[in-house]
N, C-alpha and C positions, 0 to 999 in steps of 0.2 A: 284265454282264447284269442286273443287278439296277438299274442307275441308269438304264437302257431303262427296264424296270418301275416305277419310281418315275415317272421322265417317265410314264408312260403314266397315271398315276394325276394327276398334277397337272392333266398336259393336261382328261382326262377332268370334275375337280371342276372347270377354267376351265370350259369351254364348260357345263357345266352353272348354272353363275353367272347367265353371257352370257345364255342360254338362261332362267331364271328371272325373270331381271333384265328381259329382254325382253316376258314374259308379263307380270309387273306392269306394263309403261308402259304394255303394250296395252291391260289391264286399268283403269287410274285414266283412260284417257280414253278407254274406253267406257261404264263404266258411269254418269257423269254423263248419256250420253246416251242410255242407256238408259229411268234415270230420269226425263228429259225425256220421251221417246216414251211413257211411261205416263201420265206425267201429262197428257201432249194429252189423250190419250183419256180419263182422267177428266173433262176441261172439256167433252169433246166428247161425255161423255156426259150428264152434267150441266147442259147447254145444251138437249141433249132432252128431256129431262127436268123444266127449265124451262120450255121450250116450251109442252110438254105439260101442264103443271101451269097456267101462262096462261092457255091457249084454255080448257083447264074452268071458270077462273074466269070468263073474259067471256063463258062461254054462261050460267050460271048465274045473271050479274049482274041482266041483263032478266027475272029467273022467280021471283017472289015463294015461296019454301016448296021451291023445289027443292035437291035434295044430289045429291052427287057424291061417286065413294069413286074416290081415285086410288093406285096400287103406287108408292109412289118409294124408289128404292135410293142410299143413300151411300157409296162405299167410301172416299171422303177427302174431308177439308176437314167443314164443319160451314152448315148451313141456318140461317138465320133468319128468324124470323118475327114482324118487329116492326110490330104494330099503330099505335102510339102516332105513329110515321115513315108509315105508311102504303107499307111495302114489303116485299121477301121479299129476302135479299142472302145467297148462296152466298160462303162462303169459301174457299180455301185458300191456306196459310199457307205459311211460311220454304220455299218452293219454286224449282229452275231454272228454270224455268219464266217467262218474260218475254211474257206476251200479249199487250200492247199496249204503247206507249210509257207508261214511269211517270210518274206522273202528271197523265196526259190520260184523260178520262173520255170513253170511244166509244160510241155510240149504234147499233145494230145490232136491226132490229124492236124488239120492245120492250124489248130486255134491255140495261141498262147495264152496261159493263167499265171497272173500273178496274185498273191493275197498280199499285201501291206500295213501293218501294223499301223493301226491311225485311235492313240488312249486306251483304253479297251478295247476296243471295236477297230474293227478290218474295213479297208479297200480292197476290193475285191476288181483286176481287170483282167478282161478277157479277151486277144489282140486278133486279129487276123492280119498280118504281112504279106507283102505285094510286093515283088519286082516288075512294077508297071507306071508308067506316066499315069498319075490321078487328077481331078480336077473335079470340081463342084461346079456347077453351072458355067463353066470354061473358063472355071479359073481357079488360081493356085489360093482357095481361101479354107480353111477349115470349118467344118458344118459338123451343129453339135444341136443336135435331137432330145426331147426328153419330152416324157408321159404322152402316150398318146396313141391314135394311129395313122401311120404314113403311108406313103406310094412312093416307092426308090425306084426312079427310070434308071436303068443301065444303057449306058449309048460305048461304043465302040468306037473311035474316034479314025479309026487308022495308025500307022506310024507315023509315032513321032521322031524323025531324024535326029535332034540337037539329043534326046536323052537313049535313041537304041531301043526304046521300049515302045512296048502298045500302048495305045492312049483308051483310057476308060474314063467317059462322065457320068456324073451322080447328080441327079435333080433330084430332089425332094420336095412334094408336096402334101 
């Protein structure tokens, strides 16, 4: 009677093993893809977002003295805004995420994709290019944003003589 009772306790801890054992695999190959599925939706919101941050620039470009206050939210990866390049280039980084073939730079409206092989895992940037005089708070510095949320003033500066171009500023608070 007693070695029934013992089986019954072995059996019991096996299948509970089984049973655990099982939950982990299910576990280690979904949550990579889970992880994936949010980060779509980060590019895919941040693409809006881009978008949308664009179009204010090219209305403003034509309008000597006019600004714009745009909402733009981060929740990953990191903004930049480098004047001196003449472009604005979304990062995100050590990601599963594979957006486009690595190292092929896609052209989609106005916004450039690169994916970049970084170990496993990809760089993911996503460029917006300007032929325009930039500047960050009226000057040639680069301003790099991450998590969060901002207020991007667009100012319209006038022509700038010495480069030919329009002059656009970028404050961020």
């Amino acid at each position: 009677m007693n070695q029934k009772k013992g089986q019954v306790w072995v059996e019991t801890a096996i299948y509970m093993l089984i049973g655990l054992s099982i939950i982990a695999i299910v576990l280690s190959v979904a949550t990579p893809q889970l992880q994936k599925m949010k980060e779509k939706g980060v590019v895919r919101q941040t693409i809006e977002a881009l978008n949308s941050l664009n179009k204010e620039i090219l209305e403003i470009e034509n309008s000597p003295g006019s600004r714009r206050i745009i909402q733009f939210k981060l929740t990953q990866g990191k903004l930049i805004i480098n004047p001196e390049h003449k472009n604005i280039t979304y990062v995100l980084g050590n990601t599963g995420l594979k957006l486009t073939e690595p190292g092929v730079e896609v052209k989609e409206g106005d916004l450039y994709f690169l994916t970049e092989e970084y170990g496993k895992n990809y760089n993911i940037n996503i460029e917006l290019k300007y032929d325009l005089h930039m500047t960050t708070e009226n000057e040639l510095k680069t301003k790099i944003i991450q998590g969060g949320n901002y207020e991007i003033q667009l100012e319209n500066m006038g022509y700038n003589a010495a480069e030919k171009l329009t002059h656009i500023d970028f404050k961020i608070t």
